[in-house]
VEXNU-245421 format. One record per atom (N, C-alpha, C): residue in one letter; atom name; x, z, y negated. Coordinates in nm, 2 decimals, always signed. Atoms other than C-alpha are relative to their C-alpha. Example, Ala and Ser with C-alpha at 12.3 -4.5 7.8 and 13.67 -1.06 7.14 Angstrom:
// residues 2
+----+----+--------+--------+--------+
| aa | at |     xx |     zz |     yy |
+----+----+--------+--------+--------+
|  A |  N |  +0.09 |  +0.00 |  +0.12 |
|  A | CA |  +1.23 |  +0.78 |  +0.45 |
|  A |  C |  +0.09 |  +0.00 |  -0.12 |
|  S |  N |  -0.09 |  +0.00 |  +0.11 |
|  S | CA |  +1.37 |  +0.71 |  +0.11 |
|  S |  C |  -0.08 |  +0.08 |  -0.11 |
+----+----+--------+--------+--------+
// end
This chain:
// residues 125
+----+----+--------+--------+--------+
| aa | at |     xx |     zz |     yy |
+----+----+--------+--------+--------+
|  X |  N |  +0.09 |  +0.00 |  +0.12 |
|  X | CA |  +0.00 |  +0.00 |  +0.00 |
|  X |  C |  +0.09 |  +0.00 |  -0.12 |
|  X |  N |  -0.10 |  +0.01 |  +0.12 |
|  X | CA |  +0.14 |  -0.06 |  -0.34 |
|  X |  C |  -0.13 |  +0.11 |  -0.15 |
|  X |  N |  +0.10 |  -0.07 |  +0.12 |
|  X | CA |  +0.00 |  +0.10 |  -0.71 |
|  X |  C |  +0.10 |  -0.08 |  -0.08 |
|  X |  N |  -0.05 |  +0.05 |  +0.14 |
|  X | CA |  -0.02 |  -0.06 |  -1.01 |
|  X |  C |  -0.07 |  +0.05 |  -0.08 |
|  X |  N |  +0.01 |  -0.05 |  +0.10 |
|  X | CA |  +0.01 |  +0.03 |  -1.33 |
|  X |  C |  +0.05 |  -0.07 |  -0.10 |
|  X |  N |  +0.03 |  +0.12 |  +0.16 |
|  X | CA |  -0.01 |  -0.13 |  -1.69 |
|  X |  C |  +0.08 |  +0.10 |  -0.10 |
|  X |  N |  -0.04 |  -0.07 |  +0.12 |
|  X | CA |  +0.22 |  +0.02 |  -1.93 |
|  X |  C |  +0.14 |  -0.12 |  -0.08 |
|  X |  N |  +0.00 |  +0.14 |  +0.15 |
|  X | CA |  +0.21 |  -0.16 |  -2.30 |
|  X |  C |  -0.02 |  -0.12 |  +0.06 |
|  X |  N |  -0.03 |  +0.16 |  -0.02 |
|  X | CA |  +0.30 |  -0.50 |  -2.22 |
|  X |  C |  +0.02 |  -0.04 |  +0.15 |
|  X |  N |  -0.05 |  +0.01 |  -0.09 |
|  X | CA |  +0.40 |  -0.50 |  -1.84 |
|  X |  C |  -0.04 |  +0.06 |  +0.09 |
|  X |  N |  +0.09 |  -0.07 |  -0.14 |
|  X | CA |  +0.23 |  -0.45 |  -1.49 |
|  X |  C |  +0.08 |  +0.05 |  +0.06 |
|  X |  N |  -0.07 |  -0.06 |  -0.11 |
|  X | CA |  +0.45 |  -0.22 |  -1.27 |
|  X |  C |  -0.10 |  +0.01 |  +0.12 |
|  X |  N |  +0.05 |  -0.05 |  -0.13 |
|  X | CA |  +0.37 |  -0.26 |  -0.88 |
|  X |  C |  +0.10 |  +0.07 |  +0.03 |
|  X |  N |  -0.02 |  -0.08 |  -0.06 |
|  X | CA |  +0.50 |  +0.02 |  -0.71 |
|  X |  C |  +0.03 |  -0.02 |  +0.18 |
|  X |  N |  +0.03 |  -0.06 |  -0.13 |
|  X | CA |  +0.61 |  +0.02 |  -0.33 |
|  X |  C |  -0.01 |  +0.09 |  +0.04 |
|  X |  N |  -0.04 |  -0.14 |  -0.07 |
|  X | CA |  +0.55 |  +0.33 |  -0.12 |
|  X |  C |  +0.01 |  +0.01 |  +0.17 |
|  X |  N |  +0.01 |  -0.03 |  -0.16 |
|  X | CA |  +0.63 |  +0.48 |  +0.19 |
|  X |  C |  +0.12 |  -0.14 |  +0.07 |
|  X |  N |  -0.06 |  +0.14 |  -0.14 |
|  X | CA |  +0.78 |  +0.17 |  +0.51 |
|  X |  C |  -0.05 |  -0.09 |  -0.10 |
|  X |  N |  -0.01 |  +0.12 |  +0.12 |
|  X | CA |  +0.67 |  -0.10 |  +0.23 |
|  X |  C |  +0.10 |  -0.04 |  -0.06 |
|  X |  N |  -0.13 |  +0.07 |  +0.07 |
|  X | CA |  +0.97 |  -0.09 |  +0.07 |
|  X |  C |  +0.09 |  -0.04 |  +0.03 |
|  X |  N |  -0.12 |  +0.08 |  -0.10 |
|  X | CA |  +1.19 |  -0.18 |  +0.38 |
|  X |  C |  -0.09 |  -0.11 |  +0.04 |
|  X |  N |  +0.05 |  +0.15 |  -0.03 |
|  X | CA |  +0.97 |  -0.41 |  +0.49 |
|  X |  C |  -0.06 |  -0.13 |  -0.08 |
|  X |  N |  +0.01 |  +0.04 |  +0.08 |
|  X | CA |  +0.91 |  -0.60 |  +0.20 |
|  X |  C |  +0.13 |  -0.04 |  -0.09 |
|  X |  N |  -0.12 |  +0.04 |  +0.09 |
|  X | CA |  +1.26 |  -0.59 |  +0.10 |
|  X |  C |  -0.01 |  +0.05 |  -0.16 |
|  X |  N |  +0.05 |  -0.05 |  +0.11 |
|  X | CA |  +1.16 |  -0.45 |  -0.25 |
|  X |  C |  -0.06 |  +0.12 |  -0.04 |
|  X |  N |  +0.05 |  -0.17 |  +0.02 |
|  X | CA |  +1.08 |  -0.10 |  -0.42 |
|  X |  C |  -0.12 |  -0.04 |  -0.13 |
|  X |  N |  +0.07 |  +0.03 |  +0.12 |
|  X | CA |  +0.94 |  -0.29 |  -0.75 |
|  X |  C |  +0.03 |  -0.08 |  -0.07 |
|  X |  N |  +0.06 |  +0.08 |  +0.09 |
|  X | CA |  +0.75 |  -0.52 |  -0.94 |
|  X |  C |  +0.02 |  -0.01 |  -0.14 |
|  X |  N |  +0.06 |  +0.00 |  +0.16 |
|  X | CA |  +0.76 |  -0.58 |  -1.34 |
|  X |  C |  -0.02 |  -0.09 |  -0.05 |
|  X |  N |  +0.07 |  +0.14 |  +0.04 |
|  X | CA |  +0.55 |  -0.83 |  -1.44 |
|  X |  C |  -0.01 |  +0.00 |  -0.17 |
|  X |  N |  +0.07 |  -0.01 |  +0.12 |
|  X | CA |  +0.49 |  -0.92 |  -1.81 |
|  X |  C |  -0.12 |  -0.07 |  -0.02 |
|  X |  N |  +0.11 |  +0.04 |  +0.00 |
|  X | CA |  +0.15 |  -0.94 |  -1.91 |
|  X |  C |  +0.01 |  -0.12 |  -0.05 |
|  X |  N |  -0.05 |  +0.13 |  +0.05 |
|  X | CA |  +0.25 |  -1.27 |  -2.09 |
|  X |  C |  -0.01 |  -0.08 |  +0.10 |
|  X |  N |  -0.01 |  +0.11 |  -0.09 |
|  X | CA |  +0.32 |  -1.44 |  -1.79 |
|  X |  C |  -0.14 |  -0.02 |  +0.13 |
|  X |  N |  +0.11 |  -0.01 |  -0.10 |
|  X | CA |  -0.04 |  -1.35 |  -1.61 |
|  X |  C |  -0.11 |  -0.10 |  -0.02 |
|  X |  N |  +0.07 |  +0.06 |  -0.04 |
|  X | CA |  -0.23 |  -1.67 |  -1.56 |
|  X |  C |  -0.14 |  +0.04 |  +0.01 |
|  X |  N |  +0.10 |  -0.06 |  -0.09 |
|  X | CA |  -0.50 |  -1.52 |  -1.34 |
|  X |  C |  +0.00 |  +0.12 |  +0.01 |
|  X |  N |  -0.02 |  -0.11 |  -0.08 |
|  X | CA |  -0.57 |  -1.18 |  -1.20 |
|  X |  C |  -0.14 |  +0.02 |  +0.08 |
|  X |  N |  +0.11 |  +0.00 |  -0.09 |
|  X | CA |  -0.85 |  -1.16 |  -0.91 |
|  X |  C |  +0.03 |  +0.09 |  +0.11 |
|  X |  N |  -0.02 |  -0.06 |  -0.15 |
|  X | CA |  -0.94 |  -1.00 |  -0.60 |
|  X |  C |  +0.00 |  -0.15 |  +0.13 |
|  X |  N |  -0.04 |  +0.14 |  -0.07 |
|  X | CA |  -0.81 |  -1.21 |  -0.33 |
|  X |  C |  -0.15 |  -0.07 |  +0.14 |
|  X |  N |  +0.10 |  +0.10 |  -0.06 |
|  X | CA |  -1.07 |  -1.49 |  -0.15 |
|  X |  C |  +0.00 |  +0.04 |  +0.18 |
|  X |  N |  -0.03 |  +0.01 |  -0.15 |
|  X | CA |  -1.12 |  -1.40 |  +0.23 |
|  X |  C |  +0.06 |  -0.13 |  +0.06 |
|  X |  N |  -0.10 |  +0.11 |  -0.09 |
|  X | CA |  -0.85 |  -1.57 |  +0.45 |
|  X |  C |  +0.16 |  -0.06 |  -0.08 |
|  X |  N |  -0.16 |  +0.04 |  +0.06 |
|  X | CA |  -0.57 |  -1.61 |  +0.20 |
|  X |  C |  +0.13 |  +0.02 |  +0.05 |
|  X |  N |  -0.13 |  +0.06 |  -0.08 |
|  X | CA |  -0.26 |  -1.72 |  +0.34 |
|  X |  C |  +0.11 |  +0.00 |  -0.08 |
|  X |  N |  -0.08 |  +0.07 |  +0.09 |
|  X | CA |  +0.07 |  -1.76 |  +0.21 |
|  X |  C |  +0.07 |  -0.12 |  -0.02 |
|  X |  N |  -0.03 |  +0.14 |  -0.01 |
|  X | CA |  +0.20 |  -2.07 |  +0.13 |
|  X |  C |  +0.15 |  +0.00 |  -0.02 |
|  X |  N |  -0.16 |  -0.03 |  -0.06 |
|  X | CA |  +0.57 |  -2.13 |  +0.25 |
|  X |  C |  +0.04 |  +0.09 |  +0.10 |
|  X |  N |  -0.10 |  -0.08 |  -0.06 |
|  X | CA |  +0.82 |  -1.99 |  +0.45 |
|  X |  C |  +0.08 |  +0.14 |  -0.04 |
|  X |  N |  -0.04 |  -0.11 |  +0.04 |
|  X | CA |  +0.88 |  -1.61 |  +0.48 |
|  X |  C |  +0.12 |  -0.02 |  -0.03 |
|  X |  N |  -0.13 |  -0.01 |  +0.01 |
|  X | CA |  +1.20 |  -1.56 |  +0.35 |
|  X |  C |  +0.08 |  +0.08 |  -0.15 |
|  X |  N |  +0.00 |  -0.11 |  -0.13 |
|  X | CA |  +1.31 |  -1.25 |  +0.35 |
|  X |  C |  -0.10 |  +0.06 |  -0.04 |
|  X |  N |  +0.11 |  -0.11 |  +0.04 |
|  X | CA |  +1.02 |  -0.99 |  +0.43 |
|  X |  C |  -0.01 |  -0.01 |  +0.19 |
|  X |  N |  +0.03 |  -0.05 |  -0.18 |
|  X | CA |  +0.84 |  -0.90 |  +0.77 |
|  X |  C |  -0.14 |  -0.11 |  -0.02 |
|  X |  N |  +0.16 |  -0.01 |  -0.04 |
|  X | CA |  +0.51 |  -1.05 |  +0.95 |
|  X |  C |  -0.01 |  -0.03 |  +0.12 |
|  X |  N |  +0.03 |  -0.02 |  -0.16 |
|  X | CA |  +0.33 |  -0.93 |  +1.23 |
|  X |  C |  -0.10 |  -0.11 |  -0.03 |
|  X |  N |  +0.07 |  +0.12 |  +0.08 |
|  X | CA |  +0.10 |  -1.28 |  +1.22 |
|  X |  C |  -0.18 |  +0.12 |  +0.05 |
|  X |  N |  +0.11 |  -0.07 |  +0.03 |
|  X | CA |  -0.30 |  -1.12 |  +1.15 |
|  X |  C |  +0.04 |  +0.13 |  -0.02 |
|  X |  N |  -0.03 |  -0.13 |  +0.06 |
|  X | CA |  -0.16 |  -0.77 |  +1.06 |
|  X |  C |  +0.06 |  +0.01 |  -0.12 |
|  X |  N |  -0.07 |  -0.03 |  +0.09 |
|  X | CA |  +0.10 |  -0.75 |  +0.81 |
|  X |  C |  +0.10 |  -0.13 |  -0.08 |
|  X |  N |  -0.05 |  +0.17 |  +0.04 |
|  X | CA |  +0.27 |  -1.00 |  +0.56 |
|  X |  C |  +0.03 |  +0.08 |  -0.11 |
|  X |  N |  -0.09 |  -0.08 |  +0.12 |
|  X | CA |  +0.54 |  -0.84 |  +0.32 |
|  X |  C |  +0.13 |  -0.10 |  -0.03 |
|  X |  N |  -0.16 |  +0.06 |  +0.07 |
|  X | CA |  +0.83 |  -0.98 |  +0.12 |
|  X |  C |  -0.05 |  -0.15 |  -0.07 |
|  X |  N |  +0.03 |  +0.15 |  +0.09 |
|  X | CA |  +0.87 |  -1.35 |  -0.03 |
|  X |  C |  -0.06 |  -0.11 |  +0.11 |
|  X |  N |  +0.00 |  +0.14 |  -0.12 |
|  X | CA |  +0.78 |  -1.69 |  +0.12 |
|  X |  C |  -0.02 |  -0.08 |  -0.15 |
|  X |  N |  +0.00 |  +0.14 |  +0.08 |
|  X | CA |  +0.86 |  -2.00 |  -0.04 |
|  X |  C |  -0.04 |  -0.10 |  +0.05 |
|  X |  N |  +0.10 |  +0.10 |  -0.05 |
|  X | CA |  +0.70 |  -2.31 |  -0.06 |
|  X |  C |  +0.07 |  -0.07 |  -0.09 |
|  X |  N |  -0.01 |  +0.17 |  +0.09 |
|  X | CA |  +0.75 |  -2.68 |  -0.23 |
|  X |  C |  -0.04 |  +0.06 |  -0.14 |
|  X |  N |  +0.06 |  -0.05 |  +0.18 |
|  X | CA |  +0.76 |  -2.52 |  -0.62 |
|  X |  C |  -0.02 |  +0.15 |  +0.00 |
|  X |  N |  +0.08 |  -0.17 |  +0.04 |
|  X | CA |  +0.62 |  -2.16 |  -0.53 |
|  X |  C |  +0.07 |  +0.10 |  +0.11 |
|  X |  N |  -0.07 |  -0.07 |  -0.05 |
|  X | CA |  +0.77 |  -1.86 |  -0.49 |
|  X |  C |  -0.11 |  +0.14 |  +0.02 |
|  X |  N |  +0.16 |  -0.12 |  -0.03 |
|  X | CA |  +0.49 |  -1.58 |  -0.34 |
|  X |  C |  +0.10 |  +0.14 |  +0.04 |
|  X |  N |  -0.06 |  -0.13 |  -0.08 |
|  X | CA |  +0.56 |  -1.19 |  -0.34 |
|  X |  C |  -0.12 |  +0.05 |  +0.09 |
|  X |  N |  +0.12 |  +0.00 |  +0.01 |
|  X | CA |  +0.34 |  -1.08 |  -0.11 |
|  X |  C |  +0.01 |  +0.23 |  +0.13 |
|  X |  N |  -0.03 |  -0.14 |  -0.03 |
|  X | CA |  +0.28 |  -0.71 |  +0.06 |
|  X |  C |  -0.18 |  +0.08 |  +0.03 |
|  X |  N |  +0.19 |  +0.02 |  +0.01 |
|  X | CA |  -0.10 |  -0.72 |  +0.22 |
|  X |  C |  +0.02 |  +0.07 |  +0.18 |
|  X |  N |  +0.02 |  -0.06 |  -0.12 |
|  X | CA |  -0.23 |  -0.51 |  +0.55 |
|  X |  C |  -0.14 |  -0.01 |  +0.04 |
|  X |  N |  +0.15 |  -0.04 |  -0.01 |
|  X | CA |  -0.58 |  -0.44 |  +0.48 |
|  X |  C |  -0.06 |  -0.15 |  -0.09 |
|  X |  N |  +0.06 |  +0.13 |  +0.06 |
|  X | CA |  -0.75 |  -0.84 |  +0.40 |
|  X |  C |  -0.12 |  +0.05 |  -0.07 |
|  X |  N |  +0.12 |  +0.01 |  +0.10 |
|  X | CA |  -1.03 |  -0.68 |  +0.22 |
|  X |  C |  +0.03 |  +0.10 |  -0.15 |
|  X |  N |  -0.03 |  -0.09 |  +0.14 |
|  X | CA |  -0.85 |  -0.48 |  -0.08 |
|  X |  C |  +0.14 |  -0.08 |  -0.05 |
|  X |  N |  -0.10 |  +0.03 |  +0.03 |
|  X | CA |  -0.65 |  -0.74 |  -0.18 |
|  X |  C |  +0.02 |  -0.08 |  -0.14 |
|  X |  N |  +0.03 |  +0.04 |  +0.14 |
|  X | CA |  -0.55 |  -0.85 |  -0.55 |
|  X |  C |  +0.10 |  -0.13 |  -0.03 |
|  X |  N |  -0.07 |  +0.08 |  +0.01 |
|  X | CA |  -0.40 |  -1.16 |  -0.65 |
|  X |  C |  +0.07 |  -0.05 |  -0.13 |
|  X |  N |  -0.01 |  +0.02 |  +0.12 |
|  X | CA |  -0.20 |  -1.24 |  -0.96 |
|  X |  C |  +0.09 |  -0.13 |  -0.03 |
|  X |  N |  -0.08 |  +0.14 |  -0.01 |
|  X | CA |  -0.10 |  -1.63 |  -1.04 |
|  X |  C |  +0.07 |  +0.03 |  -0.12 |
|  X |  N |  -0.10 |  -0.07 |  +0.12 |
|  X | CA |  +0.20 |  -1.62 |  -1.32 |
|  X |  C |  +0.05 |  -0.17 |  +0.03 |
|  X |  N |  -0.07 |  +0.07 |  +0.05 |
|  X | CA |  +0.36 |  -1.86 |  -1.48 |
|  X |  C |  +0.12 |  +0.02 |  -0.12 |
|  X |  N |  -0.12 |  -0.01 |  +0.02 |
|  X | CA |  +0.72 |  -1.87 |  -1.57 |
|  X |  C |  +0.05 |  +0.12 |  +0.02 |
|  X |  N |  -0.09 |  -0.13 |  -0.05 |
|  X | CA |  +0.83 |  -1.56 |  -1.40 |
|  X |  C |  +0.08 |  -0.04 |  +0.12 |
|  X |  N |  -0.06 |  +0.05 |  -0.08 |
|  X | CA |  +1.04 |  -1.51 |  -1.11 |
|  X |  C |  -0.11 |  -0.04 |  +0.11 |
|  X |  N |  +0.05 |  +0.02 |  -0.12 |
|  X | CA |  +0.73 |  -1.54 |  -0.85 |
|  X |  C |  -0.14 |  -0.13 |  -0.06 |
|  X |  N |  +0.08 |  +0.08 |  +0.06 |
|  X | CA |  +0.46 |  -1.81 |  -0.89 |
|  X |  C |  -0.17 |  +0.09 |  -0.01 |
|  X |  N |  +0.10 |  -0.11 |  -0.03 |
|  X | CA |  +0.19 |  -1.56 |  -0.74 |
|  X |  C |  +0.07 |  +0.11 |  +0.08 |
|  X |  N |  -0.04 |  -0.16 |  -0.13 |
|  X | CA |  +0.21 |  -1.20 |  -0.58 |
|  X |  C |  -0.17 |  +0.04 |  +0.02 |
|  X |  N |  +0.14 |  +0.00 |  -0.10 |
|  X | CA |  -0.05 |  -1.11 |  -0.35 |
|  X |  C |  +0.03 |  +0.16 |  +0.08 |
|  X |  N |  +0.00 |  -0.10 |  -0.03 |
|  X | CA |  -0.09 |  -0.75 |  -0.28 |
|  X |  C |  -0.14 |  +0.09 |  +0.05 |
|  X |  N |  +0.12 |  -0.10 |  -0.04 |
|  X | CA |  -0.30 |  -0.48 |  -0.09 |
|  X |  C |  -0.01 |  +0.14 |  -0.13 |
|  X |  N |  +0.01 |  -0.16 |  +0.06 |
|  X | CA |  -0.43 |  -0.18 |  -0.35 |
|  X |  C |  -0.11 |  +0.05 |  +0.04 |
|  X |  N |  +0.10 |  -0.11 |  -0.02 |
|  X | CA |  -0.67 |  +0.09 |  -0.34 |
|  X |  C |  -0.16 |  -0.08 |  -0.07 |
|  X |  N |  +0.13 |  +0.02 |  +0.04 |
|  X | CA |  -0.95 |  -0.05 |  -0.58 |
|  X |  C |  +0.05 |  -0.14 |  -0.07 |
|  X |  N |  +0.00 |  +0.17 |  +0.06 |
|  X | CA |  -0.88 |  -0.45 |  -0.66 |
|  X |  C |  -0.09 |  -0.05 |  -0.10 |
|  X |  N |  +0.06 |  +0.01 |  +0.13 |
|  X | CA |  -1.14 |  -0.47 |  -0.88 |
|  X |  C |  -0.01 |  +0.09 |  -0.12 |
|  X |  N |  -0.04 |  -0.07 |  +0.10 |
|  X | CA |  -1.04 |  -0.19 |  -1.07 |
|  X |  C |  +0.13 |  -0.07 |  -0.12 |
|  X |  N |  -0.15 |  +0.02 |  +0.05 |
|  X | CA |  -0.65 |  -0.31 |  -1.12 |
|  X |  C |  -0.10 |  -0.16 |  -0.13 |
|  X |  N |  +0.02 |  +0.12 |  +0.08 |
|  X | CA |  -0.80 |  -0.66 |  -1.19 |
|  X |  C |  -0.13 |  +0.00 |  -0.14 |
|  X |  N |  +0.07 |  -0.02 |  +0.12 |
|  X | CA |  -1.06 |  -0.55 |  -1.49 |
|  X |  C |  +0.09 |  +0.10 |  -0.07 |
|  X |  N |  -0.14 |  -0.03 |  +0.13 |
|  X | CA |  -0.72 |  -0.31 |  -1.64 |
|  X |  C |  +0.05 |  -0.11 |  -0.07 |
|  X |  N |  -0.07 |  +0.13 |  +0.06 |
|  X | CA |  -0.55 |  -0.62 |  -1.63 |
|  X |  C |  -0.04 |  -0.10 |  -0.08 |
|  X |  N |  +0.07 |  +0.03 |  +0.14 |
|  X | CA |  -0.80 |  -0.79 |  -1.81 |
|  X |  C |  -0.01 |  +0.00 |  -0.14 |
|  X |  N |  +0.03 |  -0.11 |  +0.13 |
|  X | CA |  -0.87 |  -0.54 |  -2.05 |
|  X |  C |  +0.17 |  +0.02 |  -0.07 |
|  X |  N |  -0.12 |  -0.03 |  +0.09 |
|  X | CA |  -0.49 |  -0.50 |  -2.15 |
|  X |  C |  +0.06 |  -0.15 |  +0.00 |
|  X |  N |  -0.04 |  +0.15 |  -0.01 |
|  X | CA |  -0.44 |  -0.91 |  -2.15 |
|  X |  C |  -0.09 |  -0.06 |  -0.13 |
|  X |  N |  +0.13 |  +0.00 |  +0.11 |
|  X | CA |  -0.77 |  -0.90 |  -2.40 |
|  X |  C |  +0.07 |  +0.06 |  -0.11 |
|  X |  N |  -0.07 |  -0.03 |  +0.11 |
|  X | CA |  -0.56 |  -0.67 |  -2.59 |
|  X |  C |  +0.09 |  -0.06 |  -0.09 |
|  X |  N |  -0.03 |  +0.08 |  +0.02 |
|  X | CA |  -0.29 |  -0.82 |  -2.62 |
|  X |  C |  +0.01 |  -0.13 |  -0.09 |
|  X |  N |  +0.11 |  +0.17 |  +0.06 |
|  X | CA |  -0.47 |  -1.15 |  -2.74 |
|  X |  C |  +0.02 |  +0.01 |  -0.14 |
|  X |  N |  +0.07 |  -0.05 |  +0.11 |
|  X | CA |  -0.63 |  -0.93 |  -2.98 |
|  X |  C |  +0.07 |  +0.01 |  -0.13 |
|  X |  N |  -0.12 |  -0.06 |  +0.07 |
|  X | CA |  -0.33 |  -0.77 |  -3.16 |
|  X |  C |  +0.10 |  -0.13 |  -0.03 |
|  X |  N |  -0.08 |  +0.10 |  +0.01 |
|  X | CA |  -0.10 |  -1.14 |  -3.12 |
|  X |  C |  -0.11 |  -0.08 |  -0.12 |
|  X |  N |  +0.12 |  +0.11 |  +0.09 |
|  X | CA |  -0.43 |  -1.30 |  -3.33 |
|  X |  C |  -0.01 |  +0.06 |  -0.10 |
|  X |  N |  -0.03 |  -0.08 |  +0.16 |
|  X | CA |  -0.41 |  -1.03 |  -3.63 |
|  X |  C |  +0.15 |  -0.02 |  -0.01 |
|  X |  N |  -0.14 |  +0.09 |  +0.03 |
|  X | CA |  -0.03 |  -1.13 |  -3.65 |
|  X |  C |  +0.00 |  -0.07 |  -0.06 |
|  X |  N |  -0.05 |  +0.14 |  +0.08 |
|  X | CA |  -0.08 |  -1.43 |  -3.74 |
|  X |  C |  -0.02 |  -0.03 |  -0.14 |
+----+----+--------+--------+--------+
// end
Protein backbone atom coordinates (compact mmCIF):
# COMPACT_ATOMS: atom_id res chain seq x y z
CA UNK A 1 0.00 0.00 0.00
CA UNK A 2 1.40 3.42 -0.57
CA UNK A 3 0.01 7.15 1.01
CA UNK A 4 -0.24 10.08 -0.57
CA UNK A 5 0.13 13.32 0.35
CA UNK A 6 -0.14 16.91 -1.34
CA UNK A 7 2.23 19.32 0.16
CA UNK A 8 2.14 22.96 -1.62
CA UNK A 9 3.04 22.22 -5.03
CA UNK A 10 4.00 18.41 -4.99
CA UNK A 11 2.32 14.85 -4.48
CA UNK A 12 4.53 12.73 -2.21
CA UNK A 13 3.73 8.81 -2.62
CA UNK A 14 4.95 7.06 0.21
CA UNK A 15 6.13 3.27 0.24
CA UNK A 16 5.52 1.23 3.29
CA UNK A 17 6.33 -1.92 4.77
CA UNK A 18 7.77 -5.06 1.72
CA UNK A 19 6.70 -2.30 -0.99
CA UNK A 20 9.73 -0.66 -0.94
CA UNK A 21 11.94 -3.83 -1.80
CA UNK A 22 9.75 -4.94 -4.09
CA UNK A 23 9.10 -2.02 -6.02
CA UNK A 24 12.57 -0.95 -5.86
CA UNK A 25 11.60 2.53 -4.52
CA UNK A 26 10.77 4.25 -1.00
CA UNK A 27 9.38 7.55 -2.91
CA UNK A 28 7.49 9.42 -5.17
CA UNK A 29 7.58 13.45 -5.80
CA UNK A 30 5.49 14.39 -8.27
CA UNK A 31 4.94 18.05 -9.21
CA UNK A 32 1.45 19.12 -9.39
CA UNK A 33 2.51 20.87 -12.74
CA UNK A 34 3.23 17.88 -14.40
CA UNK A 35 -0.37 16.13 -13.51
CA UNK A 36 -2.34 15.61 -16.73
CA UNK A 37 -5.00 13.41 -15.19
CA UNK A 38 -5.68 12.04 -11.80
CA UNK A 39 -8.50 9.08 -11.61
CA UNK A 40 -9.41 5.98 -10.01
CA UNK A 41 -8.06 3.30 -12.13
CA UNK A 42 -10.72 1.47 -14.93
CA UNK A 43 -11.20 -2.34 -13.99
CA UNK A 44 -8.47 -4.52 -15.70
CA UNK A 45 -5.73 -2.01 -16.10
CA UNK A 46 -2.61 -3.39 -17.24
CA UNK A 47 0.69 -2.13 -17.59
CA UNK A 48 2.04 -1.27 -20.73
CA UNK A 49 5.70 -2.47 -21.32
CA UNK A 50 8.21 -4.51 -19.88
CA UNK A 51 8.81 -4.77 -16.12
CA UNK A 52 11.96 -3.55 -15.58
CA UNK A 53 13.06 -3.51 -12.49
CA UNK A 54 10.19 -4.35 -9.93
CA UNK A 55 8.41 -7.74 -9.02
CA UNK A 56 5.14 -9.47 -10.50
CA UNK A 57 3.26 -12.26 -9.29
CA UNK A 58 0.95 -12.19 -12.76
CA UNK A 59 -3.01 -11.55 -11.22
CA UNK A 60 -1.62 -10.57 -7.73
CA UNK A 61 0.96 -8.11 -7.51
CA UNK A 62 2.68 -5.56 -9.98
CA UNK A 63 5.39 -3.25 -8.36
CA UNK A 64 8.27 -1.19 -9.79
CA UNK A 65 8.74 0.27 -13.50
CA UNK A 66 7.76 -1.19 -16.89
CA UNK A 67 8.58 0.40 -20.05
CA UNK A 68 7.04 0.56 -23.13
CA UNK A 69 7.52 2.29 -26.75
CA UNK A 70 7.64 6.17 -25.18
CA UNK A 71 6.17 5.28 -21.64
CA UNK A 72 7.70 4.85 -18.59
CA UNK A 73 4.88 3.40 -15.84
CA UNK A 74 5.55 3.41 -11.93
CA UNK A 75 3.43 1.09 -10.81
CA UNK A 76 2.75 -0.55 -7.05
CA UNK A 77 -1.02 -2.23 -7.20
CA UNK A 78 -2.30 -5.52 -5.10
CA UNK A 79 -5.83 -4.77 -4.36
CA UNK A 80 -7.50 -3.96 -8.45
CA UNK A 81 -10.28 -2.20 -6.83
CA UNK A 82 -8.45 0.79 -4.82
CA UNK A 83 -6.48 1.81 -7.44
CA UNK A 84 -5.53 5.45 -8.53
CA UNK A 85 -3.98 6.47 -11.61
CA UNK A 86 -2.02 9.64 -12.40
CA UNK A 87 -0.96 10.40 -16.28
CA UNK A 88 1.99 13.23 -16.19
CA UNK A 89 3.61 14.85 -18.63
CA UNK A 90 7.18 15.67 -18.71
CA UNK A 91 8.32 14.03 -15.55
CA UNK A 92 10.39 11.07 -15.13
CA UNK A 93 7.35 8.51 -15.40
CA UNK A 94 4.63 8.92 -18.08
CA UNK A 95 1.86 7.37 -15.62
CA UNK A 96 2.05 5.83 -11.96
CA UNK A 97 -0.47 3.45 -11.10
CA UNK A 98 -0.89 2.80 -7.46
CA UNK A 99 -2.95 0.90 -4.78
CA UNK A 100 -4.30 3.50 -1.83
CA UNK A 101 -6.75 3.43 0.91
CA UNK A 102 -9.51 5.79 -0.46
CA UNK A 103 -8.85 6.60 -4.46
CA UNK A 104 -11.42 8.80 -4.67
CA UNK A 105 -10.36 10.73 -1.91
CA UNK A 106 -6.45 11.19 -3.11
CA UNK A 107 -7.99 11.89 -6.61
CA UNK A 108 -10.57 14.93 -5.50
CA UNK A 109 -7.23 16.38 -3.10
CA UNK A 110 -5.54 16.33 -6.21
CA UNK A 111 -7.96 18.14 -7.92
CA UNK A 112 -8.72 20.52 -5.36
CA UNK A 113 -4.86 21.52 -4.97
CA UNK A 114 -4.42 21.52 -9.08
CA UNK A 115 -7.69 23.97 -9.04
CA UNK A 116 -5.60 25.86 -6.72
CA UNK A 117 -2.89 26.18 -8.16
CA UNK A 118 -4.68 27.36 -11.52
CA UNK A 119 -6.28 29.84 -9.33
CA UNK A 120 -3.34 31.60 -7.68
CA UNK A 121 -0.99 31.22 -11.36
CA UNK A 122 -4.33 33.34 -12.98
CA UNK A 123 -4.05 36.31 -10.32
CA UNK A 124 -0.32 36.45 -11.29
CA UNK A 125 -0.77 37.42 -14.30
Amino acid sequence: MTTVTIDGETIRISLEGMDKIWALKRELEIPLARVRAAAVAPAGIKPRGIRAPGTSIPGRYRAGTWRGSGTKEFWNVRDDEKVLVLELDGDEYTRVVIETAEPNEVVAAIESAMDRISQIAGNER
